[in-house]
N, C-alpha and C positions, 0 to 999 in steps of 0.2 A: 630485543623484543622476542618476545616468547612463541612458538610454532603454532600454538591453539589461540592467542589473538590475533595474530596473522592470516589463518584461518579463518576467523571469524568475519576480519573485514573482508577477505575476499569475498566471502558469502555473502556478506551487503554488497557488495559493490555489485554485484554476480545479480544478487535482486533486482539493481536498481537499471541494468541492464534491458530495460525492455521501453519505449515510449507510451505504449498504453499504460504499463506500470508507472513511470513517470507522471504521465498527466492525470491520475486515478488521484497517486500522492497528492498531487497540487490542489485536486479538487477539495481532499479530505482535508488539509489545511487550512482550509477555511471552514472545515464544521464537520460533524459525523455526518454520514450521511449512508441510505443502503444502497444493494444492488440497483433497480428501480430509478432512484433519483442518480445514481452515476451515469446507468444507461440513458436516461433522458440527455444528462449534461455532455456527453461523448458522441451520443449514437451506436449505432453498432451493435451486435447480440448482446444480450445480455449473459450468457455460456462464458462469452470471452472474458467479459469481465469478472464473473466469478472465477474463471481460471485465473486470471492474473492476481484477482484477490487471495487466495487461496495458494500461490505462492508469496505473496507479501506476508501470511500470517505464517507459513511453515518458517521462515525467516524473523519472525517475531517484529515486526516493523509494523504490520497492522494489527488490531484485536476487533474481534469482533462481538458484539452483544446484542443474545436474542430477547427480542421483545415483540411478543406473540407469537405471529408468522413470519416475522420478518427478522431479520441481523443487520443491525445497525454497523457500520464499520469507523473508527477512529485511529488517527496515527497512535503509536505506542507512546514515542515520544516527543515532545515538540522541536525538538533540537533538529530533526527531520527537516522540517519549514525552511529551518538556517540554511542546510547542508542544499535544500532545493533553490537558494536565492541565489547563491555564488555561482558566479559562472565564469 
């Protein structure tokens, strides 16, 4: 295995590394969803959750799309979901 895809997963895994971040994924799994309706579904500031959003997208695991005022957020990919069901 090569040094830059070994690298790369480290950096997912390194992502996936937070529970807030964890339970954000879960939520977005079941549908795009913004800041707003995360924080409703978690609790908690809303700051934090954009922090943590905002690491899942430098990581490329989440995207985000703006539509008016607002940024929609959706996983990148759905192989995500899988990788969240194993335990």
């Amino acid at each position: 295995m090569d040094l830059k895809l070994q690298q790369f997963k480290a950096d997912f895994l390194k992502a996936l590394a937070h529970p807030l971040r964890i339970r954000i994924l879960e939520l977005l799994s079941d549908g795009d969803k913004n800041v707003n309706e995360l924080q409703g579904l978690i609790g908690g500031e809303g700051s934090a959750i954009s922090q943590q959003l905002a690491i899942l997208r430098s990581k490329n695991i989440v995207v985000g799309t703006k539509m008016g005022n607002r940024v929609t957020y959706s996983l990148r990919d759905s192989m995500i979901v899988e990788l969240l069901t194993v335990t």
